[in-house]
C-alpha positions in Angstrom: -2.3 -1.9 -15.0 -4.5 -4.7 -13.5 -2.0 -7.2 -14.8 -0.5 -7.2 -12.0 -3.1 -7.6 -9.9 -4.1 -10.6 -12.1 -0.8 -12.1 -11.6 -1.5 -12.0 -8.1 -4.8 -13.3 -8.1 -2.9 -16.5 -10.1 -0.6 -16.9 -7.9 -3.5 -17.3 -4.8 -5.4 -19.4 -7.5 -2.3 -21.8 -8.0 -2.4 -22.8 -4.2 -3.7 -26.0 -2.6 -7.0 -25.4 -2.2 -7.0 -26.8 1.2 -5.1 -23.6 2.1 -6.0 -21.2 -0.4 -8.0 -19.4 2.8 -5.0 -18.6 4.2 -3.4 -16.6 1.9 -2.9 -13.3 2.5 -1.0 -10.0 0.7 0.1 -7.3 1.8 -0.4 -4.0 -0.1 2.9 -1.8 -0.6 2.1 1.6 -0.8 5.4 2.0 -2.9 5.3 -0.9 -5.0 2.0 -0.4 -6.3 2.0 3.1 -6.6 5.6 2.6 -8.9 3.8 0.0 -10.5 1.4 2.6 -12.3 -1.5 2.2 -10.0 -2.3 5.7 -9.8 -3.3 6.3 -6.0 -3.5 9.8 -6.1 -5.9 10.6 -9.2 -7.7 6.9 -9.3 -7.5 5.5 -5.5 -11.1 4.9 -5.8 -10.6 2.8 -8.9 -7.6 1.3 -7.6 -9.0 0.3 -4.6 -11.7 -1.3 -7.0 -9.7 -3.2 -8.9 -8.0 -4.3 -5.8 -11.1 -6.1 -4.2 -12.7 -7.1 -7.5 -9.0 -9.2 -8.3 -8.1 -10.2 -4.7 -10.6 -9.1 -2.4 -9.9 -6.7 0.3 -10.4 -10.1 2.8 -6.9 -11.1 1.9 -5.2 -7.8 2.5 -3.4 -8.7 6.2 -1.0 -5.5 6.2 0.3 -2.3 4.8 3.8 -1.5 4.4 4.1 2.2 4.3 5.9 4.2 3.0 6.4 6.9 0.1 7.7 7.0 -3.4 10.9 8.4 -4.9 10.4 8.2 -8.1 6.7 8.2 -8.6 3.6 6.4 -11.2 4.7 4.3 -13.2 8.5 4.1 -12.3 9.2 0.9 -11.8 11.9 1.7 -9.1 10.9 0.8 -6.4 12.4 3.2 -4.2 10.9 4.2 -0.9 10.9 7.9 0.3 10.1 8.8 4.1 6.2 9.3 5.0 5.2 12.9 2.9 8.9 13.2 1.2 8.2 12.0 -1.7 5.1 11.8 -4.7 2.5 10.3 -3.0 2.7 13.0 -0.5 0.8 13.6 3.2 -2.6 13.8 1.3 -2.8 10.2 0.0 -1.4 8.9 3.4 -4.3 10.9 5.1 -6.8 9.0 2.2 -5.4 5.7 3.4 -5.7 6.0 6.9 -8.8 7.0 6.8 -10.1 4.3 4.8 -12.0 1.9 7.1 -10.8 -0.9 4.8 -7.1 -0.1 5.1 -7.9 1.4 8.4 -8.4 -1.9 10.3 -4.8 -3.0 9.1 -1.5 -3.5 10.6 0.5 -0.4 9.5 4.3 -1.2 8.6 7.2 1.2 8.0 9.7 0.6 5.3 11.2 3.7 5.1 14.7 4.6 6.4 15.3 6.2 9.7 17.6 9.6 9.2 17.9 10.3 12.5 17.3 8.2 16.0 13.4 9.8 15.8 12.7 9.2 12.4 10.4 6.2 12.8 8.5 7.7 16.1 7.5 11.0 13.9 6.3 9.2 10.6 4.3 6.9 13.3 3.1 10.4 14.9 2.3 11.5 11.7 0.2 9.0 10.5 -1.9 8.6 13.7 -2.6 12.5 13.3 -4.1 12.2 10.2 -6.8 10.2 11.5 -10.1 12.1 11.7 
């Protein structure tokens, strides 16, 4: 799983170094989660794996949002905030994560209805202890 992380970390490594500093990522909850990063049984190690590769000083953002289809999928397919397999309790993990904590949260999940977006951002600001 850390290959992809490792293509990442070439990618930064392939830049001018007289800018290199100023690259940044930003984590996708659904991307990496459907990439086989398993956040809900290893989001210690993942997390891990994430500074040891990148460093958690590059991480500028979080684009939030859940996962149809689930570990390992490969789809790609985002699900509202707690509607799909990474559920409520790994959104509660990551916003209370003072590394992820201190990021700009971003939603990339569809709005069903015209309140959609102002209850997922209700949601996630509740889970903070």
């Amino acid at each position: 799983m850390r290959s992809h992380l490792r293509g990442v970390r070439t990618i930064i490594d392939g830049v001018d170094p007289a800018v290199r500093g100023r690259v940044g990522i930003t984590f996708d909850t659904c991307h990496v989660f459907d990439a086989g990063y398993d956040l809900l049984d290893d989001y210690d190690g993942v997390m891990a794996s994430l500074d040891e590769l990148i460093g958690f000083d590059r991480v500028k953002a979080i684009h939030a949002n859940d996962s149809q289809f689930g570990l390992g999928s490969h789809k790609d397919r985002h699900a509202n905030i707690g509607e799909g397999k990474l559920g409520v309790p790994f959104f509660t993990r990551l916003v209370n994560d003072p590394r992820m904590a201190r990021l700009p949260m971003i939603l990339e999940t569809k709005e069903l209805t015209e309140t959609t977006h102002r209850e997922e951002i209700a949601l996630l600001r509740g889970l903070r202890r």
